[in-house]
C-alpha positions as a Markdown table, in Angstrom:
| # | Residue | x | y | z |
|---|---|---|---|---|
| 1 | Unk | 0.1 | 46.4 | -32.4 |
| 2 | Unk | 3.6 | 45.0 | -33.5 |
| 3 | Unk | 2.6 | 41.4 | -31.3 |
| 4 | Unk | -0.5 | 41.4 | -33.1 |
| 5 | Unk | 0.6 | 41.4 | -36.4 |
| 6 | Unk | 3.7 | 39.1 | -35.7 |
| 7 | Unk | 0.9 | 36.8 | -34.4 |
| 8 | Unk | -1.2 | 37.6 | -37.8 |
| 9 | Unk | 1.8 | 36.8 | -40.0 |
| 10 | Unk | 3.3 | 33.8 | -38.5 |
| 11 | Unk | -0.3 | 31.6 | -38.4 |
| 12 | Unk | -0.8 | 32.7 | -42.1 |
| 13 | Unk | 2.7 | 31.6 | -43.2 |
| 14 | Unk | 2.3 | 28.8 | -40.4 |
| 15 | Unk | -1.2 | 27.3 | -42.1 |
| 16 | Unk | 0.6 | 28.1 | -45.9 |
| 17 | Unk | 3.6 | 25.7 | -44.6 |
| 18 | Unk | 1.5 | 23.3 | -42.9 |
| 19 | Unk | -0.7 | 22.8 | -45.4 |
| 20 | Unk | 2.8 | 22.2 | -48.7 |
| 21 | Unk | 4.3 | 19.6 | -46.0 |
| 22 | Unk | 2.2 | 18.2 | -42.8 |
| 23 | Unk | 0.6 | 15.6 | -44.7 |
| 24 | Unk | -3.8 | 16.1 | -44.0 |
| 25 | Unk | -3.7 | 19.5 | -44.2 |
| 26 | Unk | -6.0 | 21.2 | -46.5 |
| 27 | Unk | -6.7 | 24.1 | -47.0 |
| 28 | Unk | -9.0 | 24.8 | -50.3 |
| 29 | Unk | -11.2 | 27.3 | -52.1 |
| 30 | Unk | -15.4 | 27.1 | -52.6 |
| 31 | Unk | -17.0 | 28.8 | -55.3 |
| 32 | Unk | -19.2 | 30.0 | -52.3 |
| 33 | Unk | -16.2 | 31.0 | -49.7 |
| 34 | Unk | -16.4 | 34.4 | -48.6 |
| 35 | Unk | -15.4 | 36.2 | -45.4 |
| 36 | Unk | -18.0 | 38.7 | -44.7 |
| 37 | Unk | -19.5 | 38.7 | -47.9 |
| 38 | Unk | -16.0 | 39.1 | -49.9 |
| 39 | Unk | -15.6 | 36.5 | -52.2 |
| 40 | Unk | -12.6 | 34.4 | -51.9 |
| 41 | Unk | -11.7 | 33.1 | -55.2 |
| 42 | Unk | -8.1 | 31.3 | -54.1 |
| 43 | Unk | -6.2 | 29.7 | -51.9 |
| 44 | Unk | -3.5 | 32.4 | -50.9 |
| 45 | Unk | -6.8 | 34.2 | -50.2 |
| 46 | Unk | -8.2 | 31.7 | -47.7 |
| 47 | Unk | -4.7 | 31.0 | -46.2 |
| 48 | Unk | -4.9 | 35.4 | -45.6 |
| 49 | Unk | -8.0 | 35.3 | -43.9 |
| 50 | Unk | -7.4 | 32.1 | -41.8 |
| 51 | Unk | -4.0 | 33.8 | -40.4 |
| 52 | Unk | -6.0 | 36.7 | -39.9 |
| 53 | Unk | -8.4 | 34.9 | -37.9 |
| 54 | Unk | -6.1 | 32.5 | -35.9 |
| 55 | Unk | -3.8 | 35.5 | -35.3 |
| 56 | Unk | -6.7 | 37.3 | -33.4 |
| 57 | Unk | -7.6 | 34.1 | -31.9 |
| 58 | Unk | -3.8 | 33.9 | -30.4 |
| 59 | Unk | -3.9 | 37.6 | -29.1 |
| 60 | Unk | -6.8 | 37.9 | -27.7 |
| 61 | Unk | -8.1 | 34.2 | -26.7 |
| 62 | Unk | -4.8 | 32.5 | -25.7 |
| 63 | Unk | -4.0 | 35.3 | -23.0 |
| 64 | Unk | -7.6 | 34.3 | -21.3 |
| 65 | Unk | -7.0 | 30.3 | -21.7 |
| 66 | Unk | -3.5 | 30.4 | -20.5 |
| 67 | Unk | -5.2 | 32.6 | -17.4 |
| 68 | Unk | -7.8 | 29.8 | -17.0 |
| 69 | Unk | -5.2 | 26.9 | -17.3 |
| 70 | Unk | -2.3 | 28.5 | -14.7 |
| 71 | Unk | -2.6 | 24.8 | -12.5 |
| 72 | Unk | -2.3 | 23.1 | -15.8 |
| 73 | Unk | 0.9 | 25.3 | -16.9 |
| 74 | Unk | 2.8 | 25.0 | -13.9 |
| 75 | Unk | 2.2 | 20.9 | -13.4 |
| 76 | Unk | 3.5 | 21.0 | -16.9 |
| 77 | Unk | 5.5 | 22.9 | -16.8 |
| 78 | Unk | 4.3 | 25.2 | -19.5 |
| 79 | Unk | 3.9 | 22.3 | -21.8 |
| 80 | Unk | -0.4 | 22.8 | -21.4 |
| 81 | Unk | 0.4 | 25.7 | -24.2 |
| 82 | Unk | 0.7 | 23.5 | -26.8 |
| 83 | Unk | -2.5 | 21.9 | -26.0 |
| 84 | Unk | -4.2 | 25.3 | -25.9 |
| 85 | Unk | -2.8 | 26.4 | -29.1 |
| 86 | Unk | -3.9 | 23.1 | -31.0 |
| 87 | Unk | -7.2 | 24.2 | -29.2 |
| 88 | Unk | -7.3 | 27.1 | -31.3 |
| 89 | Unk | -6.4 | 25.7 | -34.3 |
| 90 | Unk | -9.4 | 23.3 | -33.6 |
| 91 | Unk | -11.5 | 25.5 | -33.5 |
| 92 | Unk | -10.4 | 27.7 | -36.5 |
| 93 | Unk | -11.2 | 24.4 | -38.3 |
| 94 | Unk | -14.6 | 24.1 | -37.1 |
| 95 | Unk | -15.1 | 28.0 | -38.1 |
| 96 | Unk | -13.9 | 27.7 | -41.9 |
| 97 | Unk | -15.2 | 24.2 | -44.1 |
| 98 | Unk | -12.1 | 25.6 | -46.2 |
| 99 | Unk | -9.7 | 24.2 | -43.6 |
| 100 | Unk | -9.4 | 20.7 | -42.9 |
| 101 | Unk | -7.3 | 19.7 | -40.0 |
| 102 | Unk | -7.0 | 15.7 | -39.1 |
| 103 | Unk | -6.7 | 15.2 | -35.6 |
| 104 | Unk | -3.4 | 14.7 | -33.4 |
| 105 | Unk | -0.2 | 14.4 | -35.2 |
| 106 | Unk | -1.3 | 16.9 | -38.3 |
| 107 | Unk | -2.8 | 19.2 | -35.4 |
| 108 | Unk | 0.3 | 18.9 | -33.4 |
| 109 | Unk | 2.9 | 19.5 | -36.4 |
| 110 | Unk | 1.0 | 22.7 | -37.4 |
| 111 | Unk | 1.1 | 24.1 | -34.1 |
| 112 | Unk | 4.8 | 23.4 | -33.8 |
| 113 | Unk | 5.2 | 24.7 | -36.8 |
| 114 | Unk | 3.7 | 27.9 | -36.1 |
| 115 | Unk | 5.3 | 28.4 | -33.2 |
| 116 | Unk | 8.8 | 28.0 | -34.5 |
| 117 | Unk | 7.8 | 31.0 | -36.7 |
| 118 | Unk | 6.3 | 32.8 | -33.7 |
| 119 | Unk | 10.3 | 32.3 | -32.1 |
| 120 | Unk | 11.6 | 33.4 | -35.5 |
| 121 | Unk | 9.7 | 36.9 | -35.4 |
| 122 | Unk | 9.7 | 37.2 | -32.0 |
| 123 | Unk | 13.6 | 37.3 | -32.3 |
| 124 | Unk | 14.4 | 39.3 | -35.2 |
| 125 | Unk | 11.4 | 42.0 | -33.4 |
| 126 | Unk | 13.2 | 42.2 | -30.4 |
| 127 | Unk | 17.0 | 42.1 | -32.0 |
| 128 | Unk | 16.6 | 45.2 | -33.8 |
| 129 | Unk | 14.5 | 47.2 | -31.2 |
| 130 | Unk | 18.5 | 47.3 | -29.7 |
């Protein structure tokens, strides 16, 4: 549960940060958005549900694609998991019109950017579980 919402947190902060300083990054509101029939009036409220969504995305898809792209991972040395993660992001762009996500350099920079802050929780989880 803890990984879960660690995942949860850092792509919402990760999409908030990506989208004040990766230039192409946009994330904006509709007057139609909603998520399952809430209405989603502003941004902070899109940027919620779009970590929510990429956070599940990360704990429950990336264990399966990582399975499914072992030969990949170990001729890459475990670089193939940034191409899997801008997958996701991908694809959480093509879910939500209230994303936009240019391709390559904007797509990479986000997912570095959320990984950092996956290495920044991941630490300060695991340094005071001692």
């Amino acid at each position: 549960m803890k990984r879960l919402l660690s995942q949860i947190i850092a792509a919402a902060l990760g999409l908030w940060l990506s989208s004040l300083y990766v230039p192409g990054i946009i994330i904006r509101a509709y007057p139609t958005s909603n998520f399952f029939s809430f209405p989603l009036t502003t941004q902070w409220q899109i940027i919620l549900v779009l970590g929510f969504v990429l956070g599940l995305l990360n704990y429950f898809l990336r264990p399966l694609l990582k399975a499914l792209a072992l030969p990949l991972e170990l001729i890459t040395l475990g670089l193939f998991t940034i191409v899997i993660d801008m997958g996701l992001i991908w694809i959480l762009d093509k879910m939500f019109d209230e994303l936009y996500v240019p391709l390559f350099l904007p797509l990479v920079y986000t997912t570095l950017i959320i990984w950092g802050i996956n290495i920044i929780l991941w630490f300060f989880s695991t340094k005071h579980n001692k």
